[in-house]
C-alpha positions as CSV (number, residue, x, y, z in Angstrom):
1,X,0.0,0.0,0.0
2,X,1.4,3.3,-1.2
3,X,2.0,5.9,1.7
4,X,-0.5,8.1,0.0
5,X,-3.5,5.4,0.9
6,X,-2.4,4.7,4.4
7,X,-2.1,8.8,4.9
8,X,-5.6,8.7,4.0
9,X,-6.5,5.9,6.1
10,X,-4.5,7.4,9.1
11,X,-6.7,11.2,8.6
12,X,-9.9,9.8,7.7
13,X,-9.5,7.7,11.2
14,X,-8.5,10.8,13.0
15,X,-11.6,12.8,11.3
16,X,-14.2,9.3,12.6
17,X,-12.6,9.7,16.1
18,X,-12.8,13.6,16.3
19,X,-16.4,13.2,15.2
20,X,-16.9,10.6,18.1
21,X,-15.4,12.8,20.7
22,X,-17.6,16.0,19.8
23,X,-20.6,13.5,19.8
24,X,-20.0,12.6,23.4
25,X,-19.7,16.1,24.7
26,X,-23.1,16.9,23.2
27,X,-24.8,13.0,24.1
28,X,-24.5,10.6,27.2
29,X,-26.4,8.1,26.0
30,X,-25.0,6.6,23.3
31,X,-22.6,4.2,22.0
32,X,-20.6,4.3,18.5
33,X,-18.0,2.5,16.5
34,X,-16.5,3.4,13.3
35,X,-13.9,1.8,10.8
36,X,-11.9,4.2,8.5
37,X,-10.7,3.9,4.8
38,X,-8.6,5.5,2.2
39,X,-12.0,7.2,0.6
40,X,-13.9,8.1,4.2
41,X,-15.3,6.1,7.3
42,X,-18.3,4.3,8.3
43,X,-20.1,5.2,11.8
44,X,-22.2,3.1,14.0
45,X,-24.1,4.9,16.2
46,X,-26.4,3.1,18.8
47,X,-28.7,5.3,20.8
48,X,-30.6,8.8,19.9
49,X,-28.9,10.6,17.7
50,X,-29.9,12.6,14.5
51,X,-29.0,12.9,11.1
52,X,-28.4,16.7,12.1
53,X,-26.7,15.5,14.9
54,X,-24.1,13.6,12.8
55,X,-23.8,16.3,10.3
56,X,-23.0,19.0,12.9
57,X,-20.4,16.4,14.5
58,X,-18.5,15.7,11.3
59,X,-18.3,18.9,10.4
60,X,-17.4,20.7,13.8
61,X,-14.5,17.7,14.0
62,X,-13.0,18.7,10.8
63,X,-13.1,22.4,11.2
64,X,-11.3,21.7,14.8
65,X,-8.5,19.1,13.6
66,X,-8.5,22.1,11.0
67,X,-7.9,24.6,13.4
68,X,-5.2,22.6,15.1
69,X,-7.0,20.3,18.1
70,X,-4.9,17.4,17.2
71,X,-6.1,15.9,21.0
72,X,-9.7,15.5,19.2
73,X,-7.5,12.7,16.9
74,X,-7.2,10.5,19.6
75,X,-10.0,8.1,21.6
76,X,-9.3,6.0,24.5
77,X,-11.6,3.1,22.6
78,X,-9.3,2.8,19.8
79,X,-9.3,-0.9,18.0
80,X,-5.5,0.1,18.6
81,X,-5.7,0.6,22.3
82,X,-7.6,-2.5,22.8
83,X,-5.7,-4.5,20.3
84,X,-2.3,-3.5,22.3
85,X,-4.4,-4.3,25.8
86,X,-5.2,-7.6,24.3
87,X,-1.7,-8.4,22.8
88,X,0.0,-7.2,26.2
89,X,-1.9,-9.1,28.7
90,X,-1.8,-12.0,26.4
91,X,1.8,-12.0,25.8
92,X,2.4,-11.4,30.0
93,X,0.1,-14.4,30.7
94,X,2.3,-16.3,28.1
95,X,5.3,-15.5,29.6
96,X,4.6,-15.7,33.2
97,X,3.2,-19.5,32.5
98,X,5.9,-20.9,30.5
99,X,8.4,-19.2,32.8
100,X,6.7,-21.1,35.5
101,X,6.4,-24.3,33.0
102,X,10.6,-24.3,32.9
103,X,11.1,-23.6,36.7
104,X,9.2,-26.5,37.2
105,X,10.8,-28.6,34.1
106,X,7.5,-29.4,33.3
107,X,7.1,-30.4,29.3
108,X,3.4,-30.1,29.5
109,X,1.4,-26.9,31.3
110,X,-0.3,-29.0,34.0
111,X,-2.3,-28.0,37.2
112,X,0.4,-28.1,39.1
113,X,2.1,-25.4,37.0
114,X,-1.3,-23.6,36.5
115,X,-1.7,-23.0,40.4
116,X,1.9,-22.0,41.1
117,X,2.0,-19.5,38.2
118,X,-1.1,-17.7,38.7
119,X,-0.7,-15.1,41.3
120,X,2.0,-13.9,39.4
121,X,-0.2,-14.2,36.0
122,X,-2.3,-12.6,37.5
123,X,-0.2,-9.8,38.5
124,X,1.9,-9.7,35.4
125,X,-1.9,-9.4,33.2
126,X,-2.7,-6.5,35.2
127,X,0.8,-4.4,35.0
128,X,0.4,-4.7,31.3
129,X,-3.7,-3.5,31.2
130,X,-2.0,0.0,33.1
131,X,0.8,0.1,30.8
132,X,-1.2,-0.7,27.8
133,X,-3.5,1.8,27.6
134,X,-1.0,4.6,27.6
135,X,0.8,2.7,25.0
136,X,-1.8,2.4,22.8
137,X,-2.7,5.9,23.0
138,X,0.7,6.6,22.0
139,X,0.8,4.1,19.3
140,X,-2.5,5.7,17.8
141,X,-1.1,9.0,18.0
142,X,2.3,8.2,16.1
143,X,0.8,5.3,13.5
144,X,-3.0,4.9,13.2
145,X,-3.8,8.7,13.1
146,X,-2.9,11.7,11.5
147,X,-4.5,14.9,13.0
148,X,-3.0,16.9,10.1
149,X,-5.9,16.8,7.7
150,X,-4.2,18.9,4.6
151,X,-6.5,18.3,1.7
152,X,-8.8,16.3,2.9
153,X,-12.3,17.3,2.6
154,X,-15.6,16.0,3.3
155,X,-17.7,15.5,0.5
156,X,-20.4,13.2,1.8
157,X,-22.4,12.0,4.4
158,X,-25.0,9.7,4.1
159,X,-27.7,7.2,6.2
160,X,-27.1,3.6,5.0
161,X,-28.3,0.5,6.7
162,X,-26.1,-1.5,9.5
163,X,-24.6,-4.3,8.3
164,X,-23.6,-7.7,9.3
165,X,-20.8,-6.1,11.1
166,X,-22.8,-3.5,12.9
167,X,-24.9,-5.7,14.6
168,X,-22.3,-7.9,15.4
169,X,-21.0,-4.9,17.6
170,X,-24.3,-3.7,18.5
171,X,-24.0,-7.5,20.4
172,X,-20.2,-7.1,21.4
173,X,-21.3,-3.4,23.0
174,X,-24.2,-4.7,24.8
175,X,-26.7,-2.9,22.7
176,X,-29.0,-6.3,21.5
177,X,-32.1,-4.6,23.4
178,X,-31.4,-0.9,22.1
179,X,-32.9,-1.6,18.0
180,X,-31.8,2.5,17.5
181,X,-29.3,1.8,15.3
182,X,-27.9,4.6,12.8
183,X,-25.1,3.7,10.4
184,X,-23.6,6.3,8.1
185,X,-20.9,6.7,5.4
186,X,-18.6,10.0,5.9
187,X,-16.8,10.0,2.1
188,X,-13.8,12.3,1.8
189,X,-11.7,13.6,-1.2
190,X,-8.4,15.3,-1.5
């Protein structure tokens, strides 16, 4: 992938989670998710929100990253936060057990090495869940966005229906009960 589709990928991901972040300033009740491409971003939006409400949002992000509030870029609910959570705490658990496994010269992970190693799994998992979400701030700020919008403008944004993958995370977010589902396409050019 050229560096001029992953640029885009990076702003248009920094324009989803600004829009995000102004939408929870103006609404407590309400849950989103978005995924970002080279030509825009998709936004999942469960709870009561207007079309006006969207609109506004999108717009007020990009005139903000615009102005310079490159803080609006970032969201603590990342994919990359929780993929480095998930990849830390899974890597700690890893490490603690097979250390454990060796001590013991165990070739198998047995009870016996289960019940020795897990106060300190457990105390290995949950250093790496403090460091990891300051690392995956940090990682979104340097790699997965780009606050620095440049050329990119919006040029669309329209109401589609959720798909398959909407209402998977309308499950995963523990929104099965709330059917107020809004999904919209943000398209941007330049």
């Amino acid at each position: 992938m050229s560096t001029y589709w992953l640029d885009r990928v990076r702003r248009n991901h920094a324009l989803e989670h600004a829009t995000i972040n102004v939408m929870s300033k103006k609404h407590n009740d309400f849950s989103a998710q978005g995924n970002s491409t080279p030509w825009g971003f998709n936004l999942n939006l469960f709870g009561d929100v207007s079309d006006e409400d969207v609109n506004e949002a999108v717009n007020t992000a990009y005139t903000r990253l615009q102005a310079g509030e490159e803080k609006l870029a970032l969201h603590p609910g990342c994919g990359t936060v929780l993929l480095t959570t998930a990849i830390m705490a899974t890597l700690a658990a890893q490490a603690t057990l097979s250390i454990e496994r060796r001590r013991q010269n165990s070739k198998v992970l047995d009870l016996a090495v289960l019940t020795a190693a897990l106060p300190v799994t457990v105390m290995a998992v949950f250093i790496s869940l403090l460091i990891s979400r300051p690392l995956g701030m940090t990682i979104q700020k340097n790699y997965t966005v780009d606050p620095h919008l440049g050329e990119l403008q919006v040029k669309e944004i329209s109401r589609v229906s959720p798909s398959l993958v909407t209402r998977t995370f309308q499950l995963l977010l523990g929104q099965a009960k709330n059917q107020n589902v809004k999904s919209y396409k943000v398209v941007t050019v330049g």
